[in-house]
N, C-alpha and C positions, 0 to 999 in steps of 0.2 A: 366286149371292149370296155365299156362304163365300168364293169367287175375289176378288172384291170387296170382301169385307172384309180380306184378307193382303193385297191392295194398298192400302187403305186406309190400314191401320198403318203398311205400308211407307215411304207419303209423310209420314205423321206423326215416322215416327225420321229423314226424311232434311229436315224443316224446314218451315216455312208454303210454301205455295201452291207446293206442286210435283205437278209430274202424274205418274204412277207406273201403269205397265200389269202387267196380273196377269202373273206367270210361272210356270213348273214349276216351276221351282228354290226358288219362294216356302213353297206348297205341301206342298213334301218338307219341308222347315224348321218349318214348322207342325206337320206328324204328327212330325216329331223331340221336338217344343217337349213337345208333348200326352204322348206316349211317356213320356218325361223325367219329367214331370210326373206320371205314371201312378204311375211306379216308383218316383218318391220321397217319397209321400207313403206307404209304408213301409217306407222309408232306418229313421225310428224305431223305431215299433212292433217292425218285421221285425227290430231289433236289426244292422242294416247297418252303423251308422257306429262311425269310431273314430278316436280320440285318436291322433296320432303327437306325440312329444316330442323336441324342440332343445333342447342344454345352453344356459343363458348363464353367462361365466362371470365371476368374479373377477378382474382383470387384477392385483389386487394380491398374490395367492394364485395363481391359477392353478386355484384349483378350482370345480366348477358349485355354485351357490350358488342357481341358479332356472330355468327351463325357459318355455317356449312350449308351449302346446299348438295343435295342427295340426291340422284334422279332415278326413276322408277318409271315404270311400263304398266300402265292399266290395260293389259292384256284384253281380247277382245272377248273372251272366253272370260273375263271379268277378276281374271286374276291379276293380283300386284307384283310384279318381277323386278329383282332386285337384278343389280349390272353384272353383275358377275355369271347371268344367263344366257347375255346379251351382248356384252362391250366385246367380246370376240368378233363375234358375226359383222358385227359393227365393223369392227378397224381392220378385218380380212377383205372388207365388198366397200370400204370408203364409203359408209353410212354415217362414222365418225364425226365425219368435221360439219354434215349436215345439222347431228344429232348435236355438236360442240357447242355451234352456233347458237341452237336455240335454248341450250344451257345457260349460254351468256347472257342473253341475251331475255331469260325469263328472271335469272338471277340479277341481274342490274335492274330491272323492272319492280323487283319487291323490295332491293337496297335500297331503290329512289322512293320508294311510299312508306318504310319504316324510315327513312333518314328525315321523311316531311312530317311524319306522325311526331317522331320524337324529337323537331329542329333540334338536331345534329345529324353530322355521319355514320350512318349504319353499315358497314361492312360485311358483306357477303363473299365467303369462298367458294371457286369453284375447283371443279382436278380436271387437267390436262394431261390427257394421254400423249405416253412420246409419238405415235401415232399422228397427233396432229399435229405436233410441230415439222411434220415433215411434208403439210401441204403449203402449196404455194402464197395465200392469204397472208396478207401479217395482221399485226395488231393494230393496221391504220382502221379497218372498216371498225373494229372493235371503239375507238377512238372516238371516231366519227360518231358512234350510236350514242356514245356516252355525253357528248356535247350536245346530241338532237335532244335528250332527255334530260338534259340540264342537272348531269352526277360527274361527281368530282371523279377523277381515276382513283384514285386510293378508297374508294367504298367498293371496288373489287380487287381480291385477292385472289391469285391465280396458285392453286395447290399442285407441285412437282413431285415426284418419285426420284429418291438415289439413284434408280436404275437410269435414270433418262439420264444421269451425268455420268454413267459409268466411261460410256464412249461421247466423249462432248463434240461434235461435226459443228464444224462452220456454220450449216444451216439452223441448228438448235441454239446454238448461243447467238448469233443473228436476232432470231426471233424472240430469245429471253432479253437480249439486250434491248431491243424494240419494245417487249412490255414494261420494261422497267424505264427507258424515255419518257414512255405514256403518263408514270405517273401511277399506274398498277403496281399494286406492292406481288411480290413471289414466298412463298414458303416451302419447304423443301417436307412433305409428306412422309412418314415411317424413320424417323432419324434414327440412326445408329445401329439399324439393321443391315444396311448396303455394305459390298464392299468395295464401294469408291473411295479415293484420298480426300484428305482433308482441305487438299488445295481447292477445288474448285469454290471454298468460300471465300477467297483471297481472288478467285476469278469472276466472280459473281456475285452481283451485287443483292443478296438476298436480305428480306426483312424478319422472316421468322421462322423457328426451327418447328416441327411438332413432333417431340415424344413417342417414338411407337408404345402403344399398348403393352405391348410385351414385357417393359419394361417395367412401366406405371403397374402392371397386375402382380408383379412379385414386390413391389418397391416395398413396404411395409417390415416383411420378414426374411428377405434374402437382400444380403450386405453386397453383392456384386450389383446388383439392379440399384438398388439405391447410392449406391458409389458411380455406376455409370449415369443414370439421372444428377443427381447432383456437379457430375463433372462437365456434364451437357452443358446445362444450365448455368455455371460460371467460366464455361469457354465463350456460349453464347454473347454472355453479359458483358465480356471482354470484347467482344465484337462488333458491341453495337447491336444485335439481334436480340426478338424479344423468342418467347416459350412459350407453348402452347403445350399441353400435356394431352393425349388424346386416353381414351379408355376408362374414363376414373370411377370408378363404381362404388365405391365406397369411400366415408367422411371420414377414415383412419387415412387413406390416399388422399385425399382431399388437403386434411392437415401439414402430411410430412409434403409433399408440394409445395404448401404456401411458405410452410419456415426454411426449405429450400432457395427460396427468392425464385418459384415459378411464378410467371407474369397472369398464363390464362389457362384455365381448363375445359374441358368440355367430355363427356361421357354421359352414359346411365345415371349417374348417381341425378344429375339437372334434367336430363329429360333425355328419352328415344329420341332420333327423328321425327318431327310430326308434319302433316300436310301445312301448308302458308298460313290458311286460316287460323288454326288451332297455334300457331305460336304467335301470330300475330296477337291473339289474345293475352298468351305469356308478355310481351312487350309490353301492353300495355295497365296491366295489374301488379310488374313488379315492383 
């Protein structure tokens, strides 16, 4: 029966009315899934996960001015796992908004100690999966933490995917509309990959675009990437919205960015990811 049902699923993720015979291979996938599943339901509790930070920076200055945060999995097996191993398992068994929370909520935590280190606002993003906008919670308890710990709402930025506006529900724009109350700024993750309308900027009150990579990696020597960045960027600028460029690897991308009028960068070229400590040192040497 168990057999039966891992084919079952099977034929379910491959589309209606397909026929699908049990395998091994299924099986072993299943006890991985379950495993997974075992060990990260305490990722929290167990105190496993953690924060890695990317600069972004200033294009006008040159200095990091706000940061991404990244979350990772210090596996108990001692390995660091990247989400993409994990944020499934997650948002299939609602470990999600467990795991959300303590995103936020670690992320506001190092916004409010770089913002006291460097008296100003230090801005931290985090990514929200459509996943959790569709739990009941809103952005009051979020709110709340942010007044216990005495941070302004706009030192977090909450990072969205196109795909979450593809199908915009009552429920999601609700809850976008509720962060953006708060005083949370929103930016819209991967631009110009999706294929949503252009309306939902005219329905949304968003603060920043960021540039998928894809685009920023050809920008230099192919005329379509650099016509599509550049058009971004002065749709943006008519908007009111600022540019974040994500992926920038190199100080030839670097340059055609800034004399573009991009506002911020952030890639390889300024730094990997690195754990709290180790950028907190970057903050304070540059």
């Amino acid at each position: 029966m168990r057999n039966a049902d891992h084919a079952m699923y099977r034929s379910k993720s491959a589309g209606r009315n397909q026929l699908t015979f049990f395998e091994a291979n299924m099986q072993a996938a299943a006890i991985r899934r379950l495993k997974l599943l075992a060990e990260l339901r305490n990722a929290v509790p167990g105190k496993q996960l953690e924060l890695y930070f990317q600069p972004i920076v200033d294009l006008s200055s040159n200095r990091i001015v706000k940061a991404e945060a990244l979350l990772r999995w210090r596996h108990a097996s001692g390995a660091l796992l990247s989400p993409d191993t994990f944020i499934g398992v997650a948002e299939e068994s609602g470990l999600i908004h467990e795991i959300g929370d303590w995103v936020f909520r670690t992320a506001a935590h190092y916004s409010k100690r770089w913002s006291d280190m460097l008296a100003r606002d230090f801005q931290v993003s985090i990514n929200k999966s459509p996943v959790q906008f569709q739990a009941q919670a809103d952005a009051a308890d979020w709110v709340a933490h942010l007044d216990e710990i005495r941070l302004g709402p706009r030192c977090i930025n909450v990072e969205i995917t196109e795909g979450l506006l593809l199908n915009l529900s009552d429920t999601v724009l609700a809850k976008l509309a509720a962060l953006q109350s708060s005083g949370m700024q929103v930016s819209i993750d991967d631009f110009g990959t999706g294929y949503s309308s252009m309306s939902y900027l005219k329905r949304l009150d968003i603060d920043y675009l960021k540039i998928d990579q894809s685009f920023v990696k050809e920008l230099v020597h192919d005329n379509f990437s650099r016509t599509i960045t550049e058009t971004i960027i002065v749709m943006a600028h008519k908007l009111g919205l600022k540019v974040i460029a994500e992926g920038v690897e190199t100080p030839e991308q670097c340059l055609a960015l800034s004399r573009a009028g991009c506002d911020y960068a952030q890639g390889y070229l300024f730094s990997r990811p690195v754990p709290a400590d180790l950028f907190e040192t970057m903050l304070a040497w540059q």
